[in-house]
C-alpha positions in Angstrom: -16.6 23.1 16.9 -16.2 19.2 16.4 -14.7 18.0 19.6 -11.5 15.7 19.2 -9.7 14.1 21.7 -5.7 13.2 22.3 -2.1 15.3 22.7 -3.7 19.2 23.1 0.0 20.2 20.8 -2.0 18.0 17.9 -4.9 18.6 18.6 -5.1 22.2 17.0 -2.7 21.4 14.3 -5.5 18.7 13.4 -8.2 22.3 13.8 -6.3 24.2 12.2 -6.4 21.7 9.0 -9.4 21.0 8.9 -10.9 24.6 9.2 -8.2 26.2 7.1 -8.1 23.8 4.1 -12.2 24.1 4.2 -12.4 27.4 4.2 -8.9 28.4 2.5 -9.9 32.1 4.5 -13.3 32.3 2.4 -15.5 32.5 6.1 -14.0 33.2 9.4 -15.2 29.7 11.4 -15.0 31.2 14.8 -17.6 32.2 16.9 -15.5 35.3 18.0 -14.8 38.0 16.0 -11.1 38.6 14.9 -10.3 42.0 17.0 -10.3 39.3 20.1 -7.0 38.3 19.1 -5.4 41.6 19.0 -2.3 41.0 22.0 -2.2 37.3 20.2 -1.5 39.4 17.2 1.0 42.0 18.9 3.0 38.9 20.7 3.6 36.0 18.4 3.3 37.3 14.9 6.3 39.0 14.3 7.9 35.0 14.8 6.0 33.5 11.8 7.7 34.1 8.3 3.9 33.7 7.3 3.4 37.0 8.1 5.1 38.3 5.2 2.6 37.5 2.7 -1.6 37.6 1.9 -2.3 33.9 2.2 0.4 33.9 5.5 -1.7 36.5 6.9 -4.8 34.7 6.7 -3.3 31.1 7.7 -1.5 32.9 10.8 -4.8 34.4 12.0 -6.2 30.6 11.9 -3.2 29.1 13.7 -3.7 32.0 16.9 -7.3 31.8 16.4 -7.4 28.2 17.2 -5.3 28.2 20.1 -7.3 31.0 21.6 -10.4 29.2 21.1 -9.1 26.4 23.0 -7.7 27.8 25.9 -11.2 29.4 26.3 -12.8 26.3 26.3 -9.9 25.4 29.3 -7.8 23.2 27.2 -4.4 24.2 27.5 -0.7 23.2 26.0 2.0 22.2 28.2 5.5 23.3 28.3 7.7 20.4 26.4 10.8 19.2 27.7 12.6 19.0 24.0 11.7 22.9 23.6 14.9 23.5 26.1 17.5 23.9 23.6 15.5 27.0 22.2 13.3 28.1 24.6 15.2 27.7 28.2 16.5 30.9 29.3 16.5 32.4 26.0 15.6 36.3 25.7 14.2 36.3 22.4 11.3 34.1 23.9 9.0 35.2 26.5 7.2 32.2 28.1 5.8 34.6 30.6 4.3 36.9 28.0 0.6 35.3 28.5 0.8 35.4 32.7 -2.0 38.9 33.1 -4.5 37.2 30.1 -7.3 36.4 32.3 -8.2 32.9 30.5 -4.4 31.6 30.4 -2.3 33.0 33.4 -0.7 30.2 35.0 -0.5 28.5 31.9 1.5 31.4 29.9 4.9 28.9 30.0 2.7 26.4 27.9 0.5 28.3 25.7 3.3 31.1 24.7 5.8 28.1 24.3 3.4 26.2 21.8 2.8 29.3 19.8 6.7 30.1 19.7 6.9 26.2 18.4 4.6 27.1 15.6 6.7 29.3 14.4 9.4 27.0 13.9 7.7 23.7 13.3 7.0 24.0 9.2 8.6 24.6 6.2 7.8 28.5 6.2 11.2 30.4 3.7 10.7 30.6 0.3 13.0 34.0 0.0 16.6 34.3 0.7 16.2 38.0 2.1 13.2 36.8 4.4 14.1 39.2 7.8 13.5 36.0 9.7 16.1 33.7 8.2 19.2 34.5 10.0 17.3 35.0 13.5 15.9 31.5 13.2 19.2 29.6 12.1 20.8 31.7 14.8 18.1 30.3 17.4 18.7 26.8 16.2 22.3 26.4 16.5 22.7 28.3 19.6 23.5 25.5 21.7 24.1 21.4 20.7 21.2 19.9 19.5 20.2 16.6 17.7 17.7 18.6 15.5 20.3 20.9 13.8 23.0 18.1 13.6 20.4 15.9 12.0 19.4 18.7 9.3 23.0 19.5 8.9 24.3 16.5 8.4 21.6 15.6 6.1 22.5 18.6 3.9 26.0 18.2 4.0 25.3 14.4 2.6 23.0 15.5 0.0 26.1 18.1 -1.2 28.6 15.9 -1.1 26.8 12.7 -2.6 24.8 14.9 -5.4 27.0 18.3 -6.0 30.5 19.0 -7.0 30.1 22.2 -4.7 28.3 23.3 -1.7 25.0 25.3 -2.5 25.4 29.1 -3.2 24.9 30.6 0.6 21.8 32.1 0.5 20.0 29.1 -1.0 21.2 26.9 1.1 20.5 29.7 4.0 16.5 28.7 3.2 16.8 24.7 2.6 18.5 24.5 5.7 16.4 26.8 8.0 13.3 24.5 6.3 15.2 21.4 7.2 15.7 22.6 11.0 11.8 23.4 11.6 10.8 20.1 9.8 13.2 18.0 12.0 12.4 20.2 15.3 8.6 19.5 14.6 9.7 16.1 14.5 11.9 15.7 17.5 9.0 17.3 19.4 6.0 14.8 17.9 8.4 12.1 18.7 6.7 10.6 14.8 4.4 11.4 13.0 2.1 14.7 13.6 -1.0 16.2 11.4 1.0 18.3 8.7 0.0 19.9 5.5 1.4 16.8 3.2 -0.7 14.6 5.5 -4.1 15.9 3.9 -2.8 16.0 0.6 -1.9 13.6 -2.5 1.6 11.5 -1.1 3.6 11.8 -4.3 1.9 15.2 -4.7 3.1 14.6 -8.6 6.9 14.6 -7.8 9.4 12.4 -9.4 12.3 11.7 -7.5 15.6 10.1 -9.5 15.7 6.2 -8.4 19.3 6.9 -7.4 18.6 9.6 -5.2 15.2 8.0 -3.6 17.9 4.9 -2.7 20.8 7.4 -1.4 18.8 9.5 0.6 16.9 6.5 2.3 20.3 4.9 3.2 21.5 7.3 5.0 18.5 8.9 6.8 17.8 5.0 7.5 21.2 4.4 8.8 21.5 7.9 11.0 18.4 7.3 13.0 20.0 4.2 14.4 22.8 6.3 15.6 21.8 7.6 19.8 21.2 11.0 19.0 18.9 10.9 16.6 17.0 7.8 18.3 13.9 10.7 18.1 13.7 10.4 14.7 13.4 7.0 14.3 9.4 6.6 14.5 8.6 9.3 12.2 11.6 8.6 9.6 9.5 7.8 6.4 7.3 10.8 6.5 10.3 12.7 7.8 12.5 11.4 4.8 10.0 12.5 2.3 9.5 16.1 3.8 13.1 16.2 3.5 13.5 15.0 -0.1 10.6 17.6 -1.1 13.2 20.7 0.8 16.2 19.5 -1.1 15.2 17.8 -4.3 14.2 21.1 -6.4 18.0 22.8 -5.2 19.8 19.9 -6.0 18.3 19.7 -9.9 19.0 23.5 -10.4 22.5 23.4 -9.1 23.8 19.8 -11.0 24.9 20.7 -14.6 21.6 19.1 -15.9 20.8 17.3 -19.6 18.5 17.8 -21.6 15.7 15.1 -22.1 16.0 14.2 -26.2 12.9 13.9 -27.5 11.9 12.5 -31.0 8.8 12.9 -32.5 7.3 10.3 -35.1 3.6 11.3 -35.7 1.6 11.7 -38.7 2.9 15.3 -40.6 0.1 17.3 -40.3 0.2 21.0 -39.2 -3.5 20.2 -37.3 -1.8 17.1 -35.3 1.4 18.1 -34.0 1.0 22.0 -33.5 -0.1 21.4 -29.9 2.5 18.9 -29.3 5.5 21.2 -30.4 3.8 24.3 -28.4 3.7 22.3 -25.4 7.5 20.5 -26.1 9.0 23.9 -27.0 7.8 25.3 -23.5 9.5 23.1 -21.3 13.1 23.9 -20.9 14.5 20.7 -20.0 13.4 19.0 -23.4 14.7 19.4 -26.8 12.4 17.4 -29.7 13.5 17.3 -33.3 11.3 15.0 -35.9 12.8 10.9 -36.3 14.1 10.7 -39.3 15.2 6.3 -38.6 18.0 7.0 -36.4 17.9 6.6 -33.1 21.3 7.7 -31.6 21.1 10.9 -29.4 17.2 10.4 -28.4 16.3 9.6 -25.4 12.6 9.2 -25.8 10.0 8.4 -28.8 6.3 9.6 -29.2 4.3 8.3 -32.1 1.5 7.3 -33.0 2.6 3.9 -33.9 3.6 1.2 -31.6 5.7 -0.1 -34.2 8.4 2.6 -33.5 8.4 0.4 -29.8 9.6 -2.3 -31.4 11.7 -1.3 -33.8 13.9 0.7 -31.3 13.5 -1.7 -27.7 16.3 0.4 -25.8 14.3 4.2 -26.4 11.6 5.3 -23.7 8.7 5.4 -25.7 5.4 7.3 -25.3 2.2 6.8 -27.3 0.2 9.7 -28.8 -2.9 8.7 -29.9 -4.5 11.9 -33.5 -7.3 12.4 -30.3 -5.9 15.0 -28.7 -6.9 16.0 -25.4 -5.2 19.1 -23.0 -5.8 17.0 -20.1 -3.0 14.1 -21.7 -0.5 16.7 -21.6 -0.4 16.7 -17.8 0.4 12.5 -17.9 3.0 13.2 -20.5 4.7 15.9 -18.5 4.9 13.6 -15.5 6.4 11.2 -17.9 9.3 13.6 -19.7 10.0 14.7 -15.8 10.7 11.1 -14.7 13.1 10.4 -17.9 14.7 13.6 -16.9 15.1 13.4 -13.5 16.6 9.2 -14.4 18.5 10.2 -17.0 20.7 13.2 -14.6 20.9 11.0 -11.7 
């Protein structure tokens, strides 16, 4: 194993990275075979919502794996001070569950407390029946904390700024259990911390509404000023686009959403524009109908000729060039999804 240095908490996050993304569960990297981590298995895994699914499975085995490995090779994780609010005489955790294994003992309060923090440090819920869900917000809120005010607040803002309602229950039962083991991760980071966005594209092909990029900045901006959520502050723009990644998608199926209006001005031929209408009749945030001169009620042109551009100045407008390629359609669906996403802010 490569040997890397610094905070033992980020440390195996950084391991478990590295070796998961490079072997996505294709070869088990560990010079131990898995039956070793049988009581890891029996003590922690019921906590992890990844659990509940193949690719969970196979990520969970890597997150215990690692931290086996390492306290092993004597490197051990210390208790944290800004695990209290969860951990501190609560029965649900047992930080003493590791004392009788020969290679931890003493440090049990440490190692069991890091592997309980895993649990909750990552957007895990997908499913609003997940067993988990109501245990974990339950575990959150169970005493005063800056990490559930912060998330809470965050979501009420986002409702009342972006929704004429609050969020059916359940759905919001998931965004805000996400929001809580985002912010505890980083309340207990104190900034940033090696996370699955970290090691992937930054936009990861989102489009985020200009008005709702500006909103959402304010406030998170603002609130980390405030004393309580001083924690925050280092960590805020990675922190702010976690949290816009959580809420975004809920937001655009709640609002009553528009329909992108799409006219298409391209050369009539059955052999040019079959693929285009296939692909424009699929998505089901775009209507098309074929520009007749008028260009009331559209919202965006594509054609083949530029002169469309400057004959209509105040319509989006998208070139489509008789060589047709698949791989265009993915630069043109990122371009329809920004319109839409503009045009329902």
């Amino acid at each position: 194993m490569v040997t890397i240095t610094g905070n033992e908490n980020q440390v195996r996050l950084l391991y478990f990275y590295v070796l998961w993304l490079g072997t996505r569960g294709t070869v088990w990297p560990f010079s131990f075979p898995k039956e070793d981590l049988a009581d890891y298995d029996k003590y922690f895994s019921s906590y992890f919502p990844l659990q509940s699914t193949t690719i969970g499975q196979q990520e969970l085995e890597y997150f215990l794996a690692v931290s086996y490995a390492r306290a092993q090779h004597g490197h051990f994780c210390s208790y944290h001070y800004r695990y209290d609010f969860i951990f501190a005489n609560n029965p649900r955790y047992d930080l003493n569950i590791l004392a009788n294994d020969p290679q931890v003992g003493p440090h049990s309060k440490g190692e069991s407390s890091y592997l309980y923090f895993l649990s909750l440090f990552a957007p895990y819920f997908s499913k609003t029946d997940d067993p988990l869900l109501d245990p974990t917000l339950e575990q959150f809120f169970r005493r005063d904390n800056p990490v559930a005010e912060f998330a809470e607040k965050f979501l009420r803002f986002c409702e009342d700024e972006f929704l004429e309602t609050s969020l059916p229950e359940n759905s919001r039962k998931v965004i805000l259990a996400n929001l809580l083991q985002v912010t505890f991760a980083f309340y207990v980071f104190d900034g940033r911390f090696p996370n699955m966005l970290s090691f992937s594209a930054e936009s990861n092909g989102e489009v985020f509404a200009p008005a709702f990029i500006a909103a959402t900045n304010t406030f998170l901006e603002t609130q980390v000023n405030e004393s309580p959520f001083l924690p925050f502050a280092k960590g805020i723009d990675e922190m702010a686009l976690l949290y816009k990644k959580i809420v975004h998608p809920a937001l655009l199926h709640q609002q009553e959403r528009h329909k992108l209006k799409v006219a298409l001005a391209i050369e009539h031929n059955h052999l040019f524009t079959q693929q285009l209408e296939t692909f424009l009749t699929s998505l089901n945030f775009v209507t098309y109908d074929y520009f007749s001169g008028a260009a009331e009620g559209f919202d965006l042109i594509i054609s083949s000729s530029t002169r469309l551009k400057k004959d209509n100045p105040r319509l989006a407008f998208y070139y489509w060039d008789l060589d047709f390629e698949y791989a265009r359609l993915m630069s043109l669906y990122q371009y329809l999804r920004q319109l839409y996403a503009e045009k329902n802010a």
